[in-house]
N, C-alpha and C positions, 0 to 999 in steps of 0.2 A: 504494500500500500504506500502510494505516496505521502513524503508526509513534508509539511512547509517549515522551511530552515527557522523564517523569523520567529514562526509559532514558535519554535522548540526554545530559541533563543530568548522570544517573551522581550520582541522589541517591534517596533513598525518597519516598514518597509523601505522607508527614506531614509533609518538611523543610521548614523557616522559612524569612524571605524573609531572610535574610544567608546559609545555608544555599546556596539556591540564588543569590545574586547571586554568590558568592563560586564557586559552579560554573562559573556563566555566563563570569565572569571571564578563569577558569584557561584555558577551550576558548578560546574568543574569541581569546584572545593564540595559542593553540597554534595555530589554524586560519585565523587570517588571513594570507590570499593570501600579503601581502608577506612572511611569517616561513616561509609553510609553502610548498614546492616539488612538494607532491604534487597529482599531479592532480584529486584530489576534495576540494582542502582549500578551494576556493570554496562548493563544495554544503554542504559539513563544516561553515563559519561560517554560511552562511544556515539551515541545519536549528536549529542551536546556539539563534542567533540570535531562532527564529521560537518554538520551544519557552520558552524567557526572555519572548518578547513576554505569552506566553500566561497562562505560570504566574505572572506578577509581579504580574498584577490578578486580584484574589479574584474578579469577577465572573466574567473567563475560564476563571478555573481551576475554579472551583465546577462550571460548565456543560461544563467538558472532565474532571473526577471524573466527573460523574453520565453522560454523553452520548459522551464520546470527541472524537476530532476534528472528528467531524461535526459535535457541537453548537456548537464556537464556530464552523465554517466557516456553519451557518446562521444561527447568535443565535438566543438566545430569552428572552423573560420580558423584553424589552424593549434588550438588548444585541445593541449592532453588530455585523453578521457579521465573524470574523475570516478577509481574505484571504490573509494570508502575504507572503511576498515574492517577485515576479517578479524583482528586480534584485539585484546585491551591494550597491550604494549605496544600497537602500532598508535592508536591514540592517544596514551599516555606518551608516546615521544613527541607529539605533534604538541602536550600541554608545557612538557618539558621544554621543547623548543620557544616556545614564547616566555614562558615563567620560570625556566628553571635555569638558563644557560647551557645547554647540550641536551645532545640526545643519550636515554637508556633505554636501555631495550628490556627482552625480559629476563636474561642473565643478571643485568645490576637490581633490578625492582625484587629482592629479596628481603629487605632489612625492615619493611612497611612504608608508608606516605610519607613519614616525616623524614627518613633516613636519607632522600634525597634531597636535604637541603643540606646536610652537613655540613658538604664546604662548598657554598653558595656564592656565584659572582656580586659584585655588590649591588644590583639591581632588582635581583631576585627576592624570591618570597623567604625569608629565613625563620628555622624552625623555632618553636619558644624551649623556655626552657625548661629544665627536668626538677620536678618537687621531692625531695626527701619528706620521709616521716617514719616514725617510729612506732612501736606499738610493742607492749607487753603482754608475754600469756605464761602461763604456769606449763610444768611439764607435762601433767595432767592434759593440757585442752593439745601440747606437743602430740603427747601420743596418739591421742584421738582425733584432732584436728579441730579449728574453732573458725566461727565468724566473728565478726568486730566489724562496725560502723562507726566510724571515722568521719570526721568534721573538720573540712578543709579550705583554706584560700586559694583561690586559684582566679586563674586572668582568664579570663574569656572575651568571645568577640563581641565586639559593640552590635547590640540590635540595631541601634538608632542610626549609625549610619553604617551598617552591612558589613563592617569592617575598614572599610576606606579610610579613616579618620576625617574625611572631610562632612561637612554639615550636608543635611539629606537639601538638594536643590544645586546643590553646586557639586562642582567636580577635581580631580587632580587635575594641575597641570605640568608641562615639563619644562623641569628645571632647568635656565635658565643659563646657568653657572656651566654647569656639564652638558646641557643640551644633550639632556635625558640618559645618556652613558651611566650615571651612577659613578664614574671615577671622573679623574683628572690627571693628566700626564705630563709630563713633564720632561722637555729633553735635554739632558748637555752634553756637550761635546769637548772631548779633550783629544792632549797628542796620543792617548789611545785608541780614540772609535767614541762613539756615539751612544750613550748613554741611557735608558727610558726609566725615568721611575714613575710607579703609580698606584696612586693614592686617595680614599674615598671623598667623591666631593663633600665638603662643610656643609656646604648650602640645603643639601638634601638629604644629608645623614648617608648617602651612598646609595639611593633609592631610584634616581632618575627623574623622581618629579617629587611635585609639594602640594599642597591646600592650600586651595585659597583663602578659603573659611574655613578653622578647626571644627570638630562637631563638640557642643557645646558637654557628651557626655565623658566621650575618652580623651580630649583634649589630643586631636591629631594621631593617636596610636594606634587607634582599632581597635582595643581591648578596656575592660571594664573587670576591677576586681569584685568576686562574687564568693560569698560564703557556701558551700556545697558539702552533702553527705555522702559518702560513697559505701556502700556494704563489699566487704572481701573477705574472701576465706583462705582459712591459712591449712594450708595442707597438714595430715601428718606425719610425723615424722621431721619436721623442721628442726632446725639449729637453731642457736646464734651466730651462726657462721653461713646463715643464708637470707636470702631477701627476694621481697617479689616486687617482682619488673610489671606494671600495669602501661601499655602502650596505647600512645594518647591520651591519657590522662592527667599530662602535665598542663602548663602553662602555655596560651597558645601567643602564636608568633605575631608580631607587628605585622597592621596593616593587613592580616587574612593570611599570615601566616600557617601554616601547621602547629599542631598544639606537639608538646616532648609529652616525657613519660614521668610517671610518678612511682619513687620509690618507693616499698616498704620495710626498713631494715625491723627483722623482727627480734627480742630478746627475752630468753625463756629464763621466767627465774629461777632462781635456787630454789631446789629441794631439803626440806628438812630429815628425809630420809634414803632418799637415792641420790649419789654421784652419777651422772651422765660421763659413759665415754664411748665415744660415736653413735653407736647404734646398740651398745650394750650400756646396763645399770648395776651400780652396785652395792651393795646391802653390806653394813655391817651387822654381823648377829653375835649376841653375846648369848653365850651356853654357858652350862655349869659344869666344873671339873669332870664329876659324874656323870652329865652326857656327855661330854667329850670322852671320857675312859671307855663307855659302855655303850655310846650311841643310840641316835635316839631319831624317833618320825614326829617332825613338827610342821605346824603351818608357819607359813612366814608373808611377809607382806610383800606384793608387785604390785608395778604403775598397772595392773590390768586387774588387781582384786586380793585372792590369796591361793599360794600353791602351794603344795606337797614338796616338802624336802627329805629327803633320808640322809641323815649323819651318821657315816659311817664311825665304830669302835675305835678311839686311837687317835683320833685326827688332832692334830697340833694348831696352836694357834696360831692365827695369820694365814691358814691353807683355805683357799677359796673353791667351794663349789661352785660348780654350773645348772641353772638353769635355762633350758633348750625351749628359744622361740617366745621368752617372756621379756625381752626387753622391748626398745622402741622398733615401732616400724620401721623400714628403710625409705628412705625418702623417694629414691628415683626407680626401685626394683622393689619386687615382691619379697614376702617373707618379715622377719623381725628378730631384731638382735637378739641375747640375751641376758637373764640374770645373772650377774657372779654376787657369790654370798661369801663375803669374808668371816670367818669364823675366830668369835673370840672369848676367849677362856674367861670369865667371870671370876673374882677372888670375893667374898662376902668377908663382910665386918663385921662385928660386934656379933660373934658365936653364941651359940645360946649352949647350955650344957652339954647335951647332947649332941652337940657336931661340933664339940672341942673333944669329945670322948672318941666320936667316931673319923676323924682324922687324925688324932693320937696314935688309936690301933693301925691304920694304914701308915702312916708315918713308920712304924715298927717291922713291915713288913715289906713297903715298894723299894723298888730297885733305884737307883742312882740314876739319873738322867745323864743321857752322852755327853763325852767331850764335844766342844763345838770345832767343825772342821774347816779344813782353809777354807775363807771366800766366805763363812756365815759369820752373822754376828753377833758375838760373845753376849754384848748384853740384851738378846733375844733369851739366851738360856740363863745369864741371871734372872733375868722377870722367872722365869719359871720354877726356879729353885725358889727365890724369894717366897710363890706361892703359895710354893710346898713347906715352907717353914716356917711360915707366918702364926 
């Protein structure tokens, strides 16, 4: 089906080329992919896109006035057939090319919308910048994962005048200074060769053009700061040694810029009873002589509830069991660390008679504990004679 340029564009028939660049513009940003979620908003930019290709050269346009579509799809009077775009990246170069300073095709378009402004010529749309913030969760919401809503500043585009900075009736014009290049050059010449330096122009901030009238809400920028709540979930299995990348959700760019991303560096607190280390947790458990000598089947506590230990007869202090698949989640692969349970030997104070009688008798009976061997340490086995002599 036929379909008319200037419709698509949402201008008249006689509008000028600022007229329509600055239509082209406004669609362009609303309908690319990366900004827009709706399922036709791929078709939406290439239609936008192909209409812009058409209208911006007189000769196109001239022959799609008198002929319609048809006539640029076949040329005539000696102009190239116009084919359109099969691709998004073939239209996405054509936006590049006016707005971005070069062409990418779709091997560079990997990074999202904003990553092609990174390193922007100065006339170009540049990207805004990226928001840090912080956020606290317990180990608990770690292992299981949590939501948090978040209340944030953030710069956004001016309603009032569409992003342009200038006031709604009036328009950009170009600057003056650089006669709209956005730079300034400079040559000297010495007994070496000939010199070029270049340097953004003052006049326009490096932009190519200015306002004639600021719009009275963003004072010339395009953006307006706005209080905003954002909900995000935190995976589990997180760190403190991880953060989430939210893309596009920063700060957007001067003048209809692309907005950056917003960080969330997260920070899980201290446990009062598990050490985190990596994707394993560790328990220290204090047992009594007696279970230690004779071993014993206890519950013990995990970030997941309570689980079955068996203590093996004999076990020394300081020797850590394992429990299998009760620690944290793994972040980026299936499965879950696990528990280690340090085991440690309890010594009671203040004996009551009868357990000054019944380690008396033991005392009378047990064997001497080993010498300590190279490479351990000595006063590991004094704490345990102490123990036993107390």
């Amino acid at each position: 089906m036929s379909r008319d340029y200037y419709e698509l564009l949402g201008v008249s028939r006689d509008a000028d080329a600022a007229e329509l660049k600055k239509a082209y513009r406004r669609l362009a940003m609303k309908y690319h992919p990366d900004r827009n979620d709706a399922p036709d908003a791929e078709e939406r930019f290439k239609e936008v896109t192909e209409a812009w290709e058409v209208l911006r050269d007189p000769g196109k346009r001239d022959l799609y006035d008198r002929y319609g579509e048809a006539g640029v799809r076949r040329g005539g009077g000696g102009e190239a057939p116009f084919s359109g775009f099969g691709s998004f990246s073939d239209a996405f170069d054509v936006f590049m090319r006016e707005f971005g300073g070069g062409s990418f095709g779709s091997e560079g378009f990997g990074g999202g919308f904003g990553d092609m402004f990174t390193q922007a010529s100065p006339n170009q749309l540049r990207r805004g910048s990226t928001l840090k913030v912080s956020v606290n969760i317990t180990l608990e919401e770690a292992a299981k994962g949590a939501k948090r809503s978040l209340r944030i500043s953030v710069l956004e585009h001016c309603e009032r005048c569409e992003a342009t900075g200038a006031e709604p009736g009036t328009e950009a014009i170009t600057c003056e200074t650089c006669r709209g290049a956005g730079e300034l050059r400079m040559v000297q010449r010495s007994m070496l060769g000939q010199f070029v330096s270049v340097r953004p122009c003052a006049h326009c901030g490096g932009e190519g053009t200015r306002v004639a009238a600021e719009c009275v809400d963003c004072r010339r920028s395009g953006r307006v700061r706005v209080e905003r709540s954002i909900e995000i979930e935190i995976p589990a299995g997180i760190s403190s040694d991880d953060y989430l990348k939210l893309r596009g959700r920063g700060n957007v760019g001067l003048r209809g810029g692309p907005p950056g991303d917003l960080i969330v560096g997260v920070e899980v607190d201290p446990h009062d009873r598990f050490e985190r280390r990596g994707d394993d947790l560790l328990l220290d458990l204090p047992i009594t002589f007696s279970q230690a000598a004779l071993g014993v089947e206890m519950e013990v506590p995990t970030i997941l509830g309570q689980a079955r230990l068996s203590v093996p007869e004999g076990i020394q202090a300081g020797q850590v069991l394992r429990l299998r698949g009760q620690g944290m989640p793994k972040l980026r692969a299936a499965g879950r660390g696990d528990q280690l349970v340090r085991v440690h030997t309890w010594t009671p104070s203040g004996l009551s008679r009868r357990q000054r009688e019944s380690l008396e008798s033991l005392r009378e009976i047990e064997d001497a504990p080993p010498e300590p061997r190279r490479g351990e340490d000595p006063s590991f086995w004094e704490r345990v004679k102490a123990a036993f002599t107390a």
